[in-house]
Backbone as CSV, one residue per row, in Angstrom:
resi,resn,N_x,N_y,N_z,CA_x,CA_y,CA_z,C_x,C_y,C_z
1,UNK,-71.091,73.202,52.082,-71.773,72.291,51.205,-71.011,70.960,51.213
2,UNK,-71.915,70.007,51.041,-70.945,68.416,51.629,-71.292,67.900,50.372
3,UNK,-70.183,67.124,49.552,-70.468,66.938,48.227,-70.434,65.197,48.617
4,UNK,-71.279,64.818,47.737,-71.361,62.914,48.284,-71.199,62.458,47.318
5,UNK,-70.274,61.270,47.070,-69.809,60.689,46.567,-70.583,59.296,45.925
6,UNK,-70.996,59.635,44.259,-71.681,58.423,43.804,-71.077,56.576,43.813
7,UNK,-71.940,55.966,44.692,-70.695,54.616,44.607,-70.747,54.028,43.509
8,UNK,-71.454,54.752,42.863,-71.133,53.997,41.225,-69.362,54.547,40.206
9,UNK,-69.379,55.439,40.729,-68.309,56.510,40.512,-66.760,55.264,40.012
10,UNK,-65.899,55.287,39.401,-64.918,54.352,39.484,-64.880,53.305,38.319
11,UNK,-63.721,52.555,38.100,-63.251,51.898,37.128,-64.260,50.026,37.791
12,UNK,-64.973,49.642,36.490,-65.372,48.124,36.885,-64.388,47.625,36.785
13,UNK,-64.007,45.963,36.975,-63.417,45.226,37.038,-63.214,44.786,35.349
14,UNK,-63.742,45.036,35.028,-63.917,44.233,33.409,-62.429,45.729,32.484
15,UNK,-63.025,46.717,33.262,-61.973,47.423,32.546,-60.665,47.748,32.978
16,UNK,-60.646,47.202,34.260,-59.016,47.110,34.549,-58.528,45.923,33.997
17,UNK,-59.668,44.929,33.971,-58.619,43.612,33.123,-57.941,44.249,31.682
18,UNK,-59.176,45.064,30.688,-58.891,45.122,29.697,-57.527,46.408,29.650
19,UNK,-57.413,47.117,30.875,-56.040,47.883,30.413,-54.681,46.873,30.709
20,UNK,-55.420,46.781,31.453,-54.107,45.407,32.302,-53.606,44.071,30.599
21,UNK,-55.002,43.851,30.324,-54.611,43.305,28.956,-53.872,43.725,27.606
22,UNK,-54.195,45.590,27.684,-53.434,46.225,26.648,-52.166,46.345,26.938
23,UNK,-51.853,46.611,28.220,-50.316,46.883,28.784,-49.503,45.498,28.017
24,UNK,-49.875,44.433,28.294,-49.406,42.929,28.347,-49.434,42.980,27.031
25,UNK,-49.710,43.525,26.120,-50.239,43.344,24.513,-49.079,43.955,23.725
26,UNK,-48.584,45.387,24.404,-47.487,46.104,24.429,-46.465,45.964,24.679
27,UNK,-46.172,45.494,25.707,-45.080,44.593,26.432,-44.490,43.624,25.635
28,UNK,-45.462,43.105,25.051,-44.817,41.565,24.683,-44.516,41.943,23.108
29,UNK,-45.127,43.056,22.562,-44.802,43.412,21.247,-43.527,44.220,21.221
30,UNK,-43.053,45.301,22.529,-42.109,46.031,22.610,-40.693,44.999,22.803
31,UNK,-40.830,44.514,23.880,-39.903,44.257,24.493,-38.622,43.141,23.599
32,UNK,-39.211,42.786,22.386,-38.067,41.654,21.907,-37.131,42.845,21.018
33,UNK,-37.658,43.937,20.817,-37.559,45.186,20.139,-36.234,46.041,20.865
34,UNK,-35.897,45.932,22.227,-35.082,46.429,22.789,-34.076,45.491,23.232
35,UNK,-32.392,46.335,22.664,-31.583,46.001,23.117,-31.193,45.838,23.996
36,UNK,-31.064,45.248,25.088,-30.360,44.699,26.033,-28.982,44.989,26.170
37,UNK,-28.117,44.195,25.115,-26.690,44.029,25.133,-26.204,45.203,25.176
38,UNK,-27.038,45.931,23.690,-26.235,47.454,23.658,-26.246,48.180,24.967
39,UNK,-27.094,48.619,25.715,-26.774,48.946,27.052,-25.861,48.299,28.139
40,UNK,-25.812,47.279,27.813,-24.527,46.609,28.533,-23.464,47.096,28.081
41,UNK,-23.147,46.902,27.064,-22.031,46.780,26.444,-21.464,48.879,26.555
42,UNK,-22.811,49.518,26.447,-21.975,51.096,26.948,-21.693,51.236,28.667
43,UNK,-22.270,51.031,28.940,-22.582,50.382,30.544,-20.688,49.966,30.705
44,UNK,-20.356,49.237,30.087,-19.251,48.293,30.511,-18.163,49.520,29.842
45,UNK,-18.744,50.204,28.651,-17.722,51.079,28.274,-17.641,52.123,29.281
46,UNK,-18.528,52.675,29.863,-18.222,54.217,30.658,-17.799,53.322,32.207
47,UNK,-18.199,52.398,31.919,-17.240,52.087,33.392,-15.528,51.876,33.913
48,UNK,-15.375,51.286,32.306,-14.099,51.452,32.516,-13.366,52.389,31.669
49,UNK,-14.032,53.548,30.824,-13.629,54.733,30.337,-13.335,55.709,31.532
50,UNK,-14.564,55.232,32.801,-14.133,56.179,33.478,-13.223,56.374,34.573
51,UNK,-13.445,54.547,34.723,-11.723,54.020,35.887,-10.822,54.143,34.925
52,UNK,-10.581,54.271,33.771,-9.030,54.957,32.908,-8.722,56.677,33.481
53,UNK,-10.080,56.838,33.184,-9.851,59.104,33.219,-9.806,59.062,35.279
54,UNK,-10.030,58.097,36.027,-9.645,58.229,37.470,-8.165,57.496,38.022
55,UNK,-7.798,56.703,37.121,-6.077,56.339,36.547,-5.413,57.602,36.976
56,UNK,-5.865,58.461,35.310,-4.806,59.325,35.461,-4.718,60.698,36.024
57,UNK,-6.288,60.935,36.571,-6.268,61.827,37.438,-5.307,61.431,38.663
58,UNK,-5.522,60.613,39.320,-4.462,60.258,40.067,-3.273,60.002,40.275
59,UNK,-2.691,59.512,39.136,-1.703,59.712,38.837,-1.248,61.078,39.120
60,UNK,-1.732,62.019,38.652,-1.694,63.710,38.339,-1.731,64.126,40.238
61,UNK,-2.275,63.642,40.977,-2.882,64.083,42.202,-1.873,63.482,43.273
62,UNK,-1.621,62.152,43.281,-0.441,61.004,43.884,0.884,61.495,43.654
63,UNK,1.384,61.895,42.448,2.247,62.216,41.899,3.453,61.028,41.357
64,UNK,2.802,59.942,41.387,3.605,58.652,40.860,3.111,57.784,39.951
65,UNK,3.503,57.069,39.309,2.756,56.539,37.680,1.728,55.558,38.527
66,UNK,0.575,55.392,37.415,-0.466,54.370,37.754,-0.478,53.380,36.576
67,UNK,0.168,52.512,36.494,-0.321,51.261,35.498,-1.630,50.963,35.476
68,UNK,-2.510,50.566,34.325,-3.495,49.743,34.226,-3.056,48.485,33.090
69,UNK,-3.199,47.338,33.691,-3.376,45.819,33.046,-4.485,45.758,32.383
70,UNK,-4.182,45.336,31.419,-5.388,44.453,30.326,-5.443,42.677,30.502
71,UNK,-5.413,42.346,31.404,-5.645,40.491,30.891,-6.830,40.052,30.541
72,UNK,-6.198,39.788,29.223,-7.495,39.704,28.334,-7.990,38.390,28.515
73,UNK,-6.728,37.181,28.991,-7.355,35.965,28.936,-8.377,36.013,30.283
74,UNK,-7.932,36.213,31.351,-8.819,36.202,32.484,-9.902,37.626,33.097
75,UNK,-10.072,38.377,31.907,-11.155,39.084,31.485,-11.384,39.910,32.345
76,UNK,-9.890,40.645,33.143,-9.688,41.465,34.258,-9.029,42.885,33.657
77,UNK,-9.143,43.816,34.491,-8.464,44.698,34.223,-8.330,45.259,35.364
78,UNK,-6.947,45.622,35.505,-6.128,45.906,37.538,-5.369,47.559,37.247
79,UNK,-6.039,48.255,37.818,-5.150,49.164,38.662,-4.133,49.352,39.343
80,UNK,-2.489,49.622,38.957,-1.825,49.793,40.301,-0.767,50.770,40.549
81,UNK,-1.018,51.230,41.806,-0.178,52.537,42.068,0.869,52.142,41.741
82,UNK,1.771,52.575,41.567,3.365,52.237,41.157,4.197,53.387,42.041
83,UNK,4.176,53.219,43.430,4.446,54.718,44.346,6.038,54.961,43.907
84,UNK,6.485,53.981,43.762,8.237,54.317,43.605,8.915,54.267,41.471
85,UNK,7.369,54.445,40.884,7.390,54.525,39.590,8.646,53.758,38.668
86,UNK,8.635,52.307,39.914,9.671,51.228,38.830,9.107,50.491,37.860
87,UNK,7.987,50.415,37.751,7.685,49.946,36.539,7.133,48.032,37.017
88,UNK,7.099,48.352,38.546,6.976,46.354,38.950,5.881,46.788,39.905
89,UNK,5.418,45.183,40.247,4.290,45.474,41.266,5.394,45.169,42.299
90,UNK,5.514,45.892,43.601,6.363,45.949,44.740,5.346,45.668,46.040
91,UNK,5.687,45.162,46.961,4.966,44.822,48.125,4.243,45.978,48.551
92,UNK,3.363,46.227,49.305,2.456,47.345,49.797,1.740,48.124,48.933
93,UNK,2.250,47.954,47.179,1.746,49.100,46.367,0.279,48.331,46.465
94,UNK,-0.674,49.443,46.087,-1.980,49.453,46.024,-2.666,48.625,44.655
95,UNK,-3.188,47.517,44.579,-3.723,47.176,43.430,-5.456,46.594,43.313
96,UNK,-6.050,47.294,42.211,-7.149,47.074,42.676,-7.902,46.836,41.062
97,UNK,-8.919,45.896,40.850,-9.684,45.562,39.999,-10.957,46.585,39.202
98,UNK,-10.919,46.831,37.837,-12.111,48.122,37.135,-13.014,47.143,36.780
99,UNK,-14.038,47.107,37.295,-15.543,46.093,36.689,-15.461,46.681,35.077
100,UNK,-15.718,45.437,34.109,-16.294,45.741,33.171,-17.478,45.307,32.375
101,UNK,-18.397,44.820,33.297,-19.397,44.289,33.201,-19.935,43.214,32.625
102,UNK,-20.936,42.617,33.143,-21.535,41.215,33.076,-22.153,40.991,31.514
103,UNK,-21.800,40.028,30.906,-22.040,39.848,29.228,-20.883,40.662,28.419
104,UNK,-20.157,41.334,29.082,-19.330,42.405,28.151,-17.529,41.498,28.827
105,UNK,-16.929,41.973,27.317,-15.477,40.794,27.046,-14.637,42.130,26.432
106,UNK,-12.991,41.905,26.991,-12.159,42.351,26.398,-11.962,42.009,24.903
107,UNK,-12.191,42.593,23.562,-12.077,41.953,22.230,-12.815,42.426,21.004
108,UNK,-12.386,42.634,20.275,-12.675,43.028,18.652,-14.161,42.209,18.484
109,UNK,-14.190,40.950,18.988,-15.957,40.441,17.648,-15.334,40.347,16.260
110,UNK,-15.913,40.365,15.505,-15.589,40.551,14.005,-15.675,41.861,13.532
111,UNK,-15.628,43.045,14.086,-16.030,44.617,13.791,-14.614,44.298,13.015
112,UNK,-14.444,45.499,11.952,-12.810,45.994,11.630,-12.727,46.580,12.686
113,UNK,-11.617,46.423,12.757,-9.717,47.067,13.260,-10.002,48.340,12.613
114,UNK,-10.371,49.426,13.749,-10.226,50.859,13.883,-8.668,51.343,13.376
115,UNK,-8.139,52.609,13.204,-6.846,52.708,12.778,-5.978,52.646,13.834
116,UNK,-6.298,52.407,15.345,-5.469,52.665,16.018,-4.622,50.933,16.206
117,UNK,-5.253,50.178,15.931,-4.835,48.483,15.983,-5.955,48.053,15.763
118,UNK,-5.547,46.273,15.775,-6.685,44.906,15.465,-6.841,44.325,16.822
119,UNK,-5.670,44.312,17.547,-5.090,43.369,18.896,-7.069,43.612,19.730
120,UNK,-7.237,42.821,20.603,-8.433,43.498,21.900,-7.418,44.511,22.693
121,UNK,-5.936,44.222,22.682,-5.732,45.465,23.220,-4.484,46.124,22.239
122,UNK,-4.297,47.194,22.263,-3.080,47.572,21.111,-2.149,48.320,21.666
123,UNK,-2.387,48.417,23.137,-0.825,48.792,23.289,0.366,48.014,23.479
124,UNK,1.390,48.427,23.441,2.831,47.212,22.819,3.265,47.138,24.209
125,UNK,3.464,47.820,25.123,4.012,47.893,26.293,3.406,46.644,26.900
126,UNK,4.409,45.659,27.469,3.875,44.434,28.314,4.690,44.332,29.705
127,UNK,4.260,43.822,30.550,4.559,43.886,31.934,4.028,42.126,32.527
128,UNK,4.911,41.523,32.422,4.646,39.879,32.403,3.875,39.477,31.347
129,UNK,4.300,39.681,30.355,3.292,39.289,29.622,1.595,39.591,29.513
130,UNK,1.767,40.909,29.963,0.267,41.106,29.632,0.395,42.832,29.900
131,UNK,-0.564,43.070,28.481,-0.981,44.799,27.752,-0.731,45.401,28.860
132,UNK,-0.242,46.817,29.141,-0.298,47.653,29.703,-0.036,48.886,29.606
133,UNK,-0.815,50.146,30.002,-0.131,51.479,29.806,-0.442,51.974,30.941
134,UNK,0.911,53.213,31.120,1.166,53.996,32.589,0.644,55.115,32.179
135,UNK,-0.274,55.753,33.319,0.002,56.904,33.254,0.895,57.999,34.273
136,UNK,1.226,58.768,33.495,2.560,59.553,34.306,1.739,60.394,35.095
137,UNK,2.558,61.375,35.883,2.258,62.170,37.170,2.132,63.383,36.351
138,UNK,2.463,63.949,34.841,1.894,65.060,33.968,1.054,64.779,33.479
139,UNK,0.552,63.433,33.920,-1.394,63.134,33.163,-0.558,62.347,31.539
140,UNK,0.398,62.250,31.117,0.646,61.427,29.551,0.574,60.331,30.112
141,UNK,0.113,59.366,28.652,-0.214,58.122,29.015,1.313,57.704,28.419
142,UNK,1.878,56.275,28.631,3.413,55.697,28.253,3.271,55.905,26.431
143,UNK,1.967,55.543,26.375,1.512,55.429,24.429,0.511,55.717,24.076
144,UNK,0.408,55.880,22.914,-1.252,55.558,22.528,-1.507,54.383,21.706
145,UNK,-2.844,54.187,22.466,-3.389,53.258,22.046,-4.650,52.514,22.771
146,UNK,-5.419,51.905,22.478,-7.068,51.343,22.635,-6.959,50.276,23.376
147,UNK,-8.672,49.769,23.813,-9.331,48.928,24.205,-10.524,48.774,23.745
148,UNK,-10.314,47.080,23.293,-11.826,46.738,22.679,-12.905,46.087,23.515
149,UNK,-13.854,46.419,23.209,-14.843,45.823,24.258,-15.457,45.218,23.240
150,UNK,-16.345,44.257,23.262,-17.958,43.668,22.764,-18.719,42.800,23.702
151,UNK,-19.491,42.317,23.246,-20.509,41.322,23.654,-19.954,39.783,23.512
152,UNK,-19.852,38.870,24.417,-20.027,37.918,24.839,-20.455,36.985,23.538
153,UNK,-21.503,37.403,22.939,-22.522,36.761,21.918,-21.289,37.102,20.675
154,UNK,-21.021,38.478,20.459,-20.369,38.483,19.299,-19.040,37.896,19.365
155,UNK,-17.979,37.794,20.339,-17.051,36.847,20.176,-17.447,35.559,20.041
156,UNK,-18.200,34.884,20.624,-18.244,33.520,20.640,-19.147,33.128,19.072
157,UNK,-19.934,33.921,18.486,-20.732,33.749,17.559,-20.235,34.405,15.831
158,UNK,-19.500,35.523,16.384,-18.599,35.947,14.930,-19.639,37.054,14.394
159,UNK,-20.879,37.200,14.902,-21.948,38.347,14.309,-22.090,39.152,15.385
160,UNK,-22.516,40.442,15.044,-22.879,41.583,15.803,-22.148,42.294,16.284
161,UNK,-21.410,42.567,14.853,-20.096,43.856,14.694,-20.666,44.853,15.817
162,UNK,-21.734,45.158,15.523,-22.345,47.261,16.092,-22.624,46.542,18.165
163,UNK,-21.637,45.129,18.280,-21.939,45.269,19.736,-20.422,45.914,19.928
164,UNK,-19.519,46.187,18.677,-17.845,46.557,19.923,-17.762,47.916,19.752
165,UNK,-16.952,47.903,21.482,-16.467,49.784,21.528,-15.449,49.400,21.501
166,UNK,-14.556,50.990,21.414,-13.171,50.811,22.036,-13.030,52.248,22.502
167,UNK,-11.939,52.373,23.196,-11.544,53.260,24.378,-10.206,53.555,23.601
168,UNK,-10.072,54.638,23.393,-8.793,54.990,22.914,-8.146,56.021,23.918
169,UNK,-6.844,55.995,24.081,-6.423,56.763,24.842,-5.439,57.508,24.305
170,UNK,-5.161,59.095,24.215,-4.487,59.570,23.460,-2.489,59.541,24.538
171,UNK,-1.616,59.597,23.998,-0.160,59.354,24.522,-0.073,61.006,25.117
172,UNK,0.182,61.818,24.432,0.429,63.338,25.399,-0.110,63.777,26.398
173,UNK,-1.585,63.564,26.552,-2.775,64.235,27.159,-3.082,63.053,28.116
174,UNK,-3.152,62.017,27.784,-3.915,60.886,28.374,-5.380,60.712,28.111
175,UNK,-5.516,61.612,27.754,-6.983,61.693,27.328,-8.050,60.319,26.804
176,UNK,-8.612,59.928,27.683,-9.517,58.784,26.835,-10.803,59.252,26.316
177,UNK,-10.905,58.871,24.723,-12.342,58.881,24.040,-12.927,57.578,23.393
178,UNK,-14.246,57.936,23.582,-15.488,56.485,23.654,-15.281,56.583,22.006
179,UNK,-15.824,54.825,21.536,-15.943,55.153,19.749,-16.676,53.819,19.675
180,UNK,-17.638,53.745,19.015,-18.437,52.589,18.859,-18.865,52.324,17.037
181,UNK,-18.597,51.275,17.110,-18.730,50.381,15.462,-20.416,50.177,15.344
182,UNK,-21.007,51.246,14.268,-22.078,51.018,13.873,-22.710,50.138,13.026
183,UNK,-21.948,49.232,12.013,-22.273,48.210,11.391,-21.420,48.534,10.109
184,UNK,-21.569,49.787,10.094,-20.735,50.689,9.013,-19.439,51.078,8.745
185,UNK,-19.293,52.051,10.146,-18.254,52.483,10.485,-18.014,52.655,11.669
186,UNK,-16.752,53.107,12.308,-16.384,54.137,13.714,-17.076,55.525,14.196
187,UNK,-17.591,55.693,15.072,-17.758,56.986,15.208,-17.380,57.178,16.567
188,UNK,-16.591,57.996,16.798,-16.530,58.713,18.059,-17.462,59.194,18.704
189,UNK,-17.765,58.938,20.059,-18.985,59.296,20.901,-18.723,60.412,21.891
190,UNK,-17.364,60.707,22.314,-16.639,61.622,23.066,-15.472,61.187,23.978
């Protein structure tokens, strides 16, 4: 049996405009509605939450300390093997840059100062003048202590506490956990 096909069968033109018009109707009502930043700004946190937890795996794996730098003024953060664990950058050692993403800044915003510090970075250990913690070849970090992240908008503007994270890293374990400022308070994310 040959089944034939009515050419009337199918969507007119008048009614693809009008879905095509509802989509656009939606769109433009949704979209001022979604955050942007906040996805940046976790975006920028698990990226470099997770070049911290590949720090000190390596460290653990290499078997020699791994420094990570905070320069907060030039909005970098460097990796570097430390193969002979003196505590300096030495010729040949390995050093390499953790993206922390585009719109996203080393720094508090106006959120409170979590209990671990206020600083954008709070560990005391400095290495030319700028933040740093090692991690050892048993996986401990040199200290404990954080990294603040926010938005671009909230440093330069002083509003939009619920854009900062911070990265805390525990001293025995090395362990880093995520914690983000809801407008309210801290909460740990994991």
């Amino acid at each position: 049996m040959v089944k034939h096909i009515d050419p009337r069968a199918g969507f007119t033109i008048i009614e693809v405009v009008m879905v095509a018009v509802l989509i656009g109707l939606v769109a433009v009502i949704a979209l001022p509605r979604i955050n942007v930043t906040r996805y940046q700004i976790d975006s920028g946190m698990r990226s470099l939450g997770s070049g911290m937890q590949a720090a000190q795996r390596r460290a653990i794996s290499r078997q020699h300390d791994i420094i990570v730098f905070f320069d907060v003024n030039n909005q970098i953060v460097r990796v570097h093997e430390d193969r002979d664990n003196n505590g300096q950058v030495d010729t040949g050692e390995l050093i390499r840059a953790l993206p922390i993403g585009d719109k996203v800044v080393l720094g508090r915003g106006n959120a409170p100062a979590h209990p671990i510090g206020a600083g954008p970075v709070t560990f005391t250990k400095q290495i030319s003048n700028i933040p740093a913690v090692t991690f050892h070849r048993n996986g401990a970090a040199s200290e404990q202590g954080g990294v603040y992240m926010t938005s671009r908008r909230a440093l330069n503007t002083g509003a939009h506490p619920e854009d900062t994270r911070l990265l805390e890293i525990e001293r025995a374990t090395g362990r880093v956990s995520w914690h983000r400022y809801t407008g309210s308070a801290w909460e740990r994310e994991f």
